[in-house]
C-alpha positions as CSV (number, residue, x, y, z in Angstrom):
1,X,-6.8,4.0,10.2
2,X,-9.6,7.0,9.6
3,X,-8.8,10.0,8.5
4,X,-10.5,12.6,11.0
5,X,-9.9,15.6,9.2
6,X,-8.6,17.3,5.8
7,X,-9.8,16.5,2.1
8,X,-10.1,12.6,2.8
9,X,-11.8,12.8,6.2
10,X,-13.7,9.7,6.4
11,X,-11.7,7.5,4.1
12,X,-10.3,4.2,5.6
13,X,-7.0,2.1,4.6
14,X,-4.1,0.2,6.2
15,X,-0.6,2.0,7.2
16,X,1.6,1.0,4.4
17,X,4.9,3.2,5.3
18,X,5.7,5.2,8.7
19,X,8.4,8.5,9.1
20,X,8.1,8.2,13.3
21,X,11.0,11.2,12.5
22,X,8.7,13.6,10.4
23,X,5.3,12.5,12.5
24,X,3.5,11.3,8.7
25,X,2.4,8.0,7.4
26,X,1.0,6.9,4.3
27,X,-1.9,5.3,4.1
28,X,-3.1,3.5,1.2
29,X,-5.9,5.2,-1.2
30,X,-5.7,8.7,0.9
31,X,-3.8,11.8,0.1
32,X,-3.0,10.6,-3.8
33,X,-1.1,12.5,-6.0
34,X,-0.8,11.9,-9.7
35,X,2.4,11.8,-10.6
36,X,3.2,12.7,-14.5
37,X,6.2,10.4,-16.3
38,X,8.2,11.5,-19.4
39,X,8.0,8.4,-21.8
40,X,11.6,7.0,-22.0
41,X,11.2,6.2,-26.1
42,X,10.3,7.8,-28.9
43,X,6.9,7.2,-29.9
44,X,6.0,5.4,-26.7
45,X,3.2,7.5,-24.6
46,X,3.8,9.4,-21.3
47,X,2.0,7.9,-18.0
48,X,0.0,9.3,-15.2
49,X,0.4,7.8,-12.0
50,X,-1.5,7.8,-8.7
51,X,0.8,7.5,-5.8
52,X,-0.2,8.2,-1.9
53,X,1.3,10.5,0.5
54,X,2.2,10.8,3.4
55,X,0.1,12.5,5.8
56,X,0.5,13.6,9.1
57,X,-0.5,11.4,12.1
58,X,-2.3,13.7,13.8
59,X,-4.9,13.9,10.7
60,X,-5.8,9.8,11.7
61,X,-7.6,8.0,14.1
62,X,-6.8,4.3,14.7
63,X,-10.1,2.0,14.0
64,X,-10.7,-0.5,16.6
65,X,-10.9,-4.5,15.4
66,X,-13.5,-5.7,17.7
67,X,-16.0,-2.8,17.9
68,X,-15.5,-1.3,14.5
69,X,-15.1,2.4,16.0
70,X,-12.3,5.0,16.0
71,X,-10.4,5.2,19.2
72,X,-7.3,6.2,21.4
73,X,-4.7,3.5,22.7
74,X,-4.5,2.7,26.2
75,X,-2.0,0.4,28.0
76,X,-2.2,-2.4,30.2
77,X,0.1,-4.4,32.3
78,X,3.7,-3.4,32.8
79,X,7.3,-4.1,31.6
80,X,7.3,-7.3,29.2
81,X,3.8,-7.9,29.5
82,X,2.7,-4.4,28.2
83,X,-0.5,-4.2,25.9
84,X,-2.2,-2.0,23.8
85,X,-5.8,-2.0,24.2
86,X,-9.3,0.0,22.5
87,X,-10.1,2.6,25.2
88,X,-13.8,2.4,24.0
89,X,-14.5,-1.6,24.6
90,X,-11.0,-2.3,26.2
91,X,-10.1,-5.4,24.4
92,X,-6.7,-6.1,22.9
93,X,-5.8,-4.3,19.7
């Protein structure tokens, strides 16, 4: 996935968690957020930690394997046989 737009646009990463509910995925090394953490003993230091968001879907464009460019899904075929295909060079995704 691309981001198209907001703070990260142009930053690239795999889908690592979906929320089809709240329309937002996360996608690795975009929309971090550090995240501060008490330490649990005495004496033991505190940690910062860098955790990804999620961010909404309609902020990301999906990036085509065969012809390396962002792009909408079409479909092909019906019923069982139903494929999703790169509406720029219309081979299989």
């Amino acid at each position: 996935m691309r981001v198209v737009a907001g703070r990260d646009r142009g930053h690239e990463g795999k889908v690592i968690q979906a929320f089809p509910r709240d329309g937002k995925i996360v996608v690795e090394k975009v929309n971090l957020l550090k995240k501060h953490i008490r330490s649990r003993k005495q004496g033991e230091p505190g940690q910062r930690i860098e955790l990804a968001a999620p961010i909404s879907v309609t902020r990301v464009q999906l990036l085509c394997g065969s012809c390396g460019k962002v792009t909408r899904v079409g479909m092909i075929g019906s019923g069982a046989d139903k494929r999703r295909v790169c509406k720029k060079c219309k081979k299989e995704i």
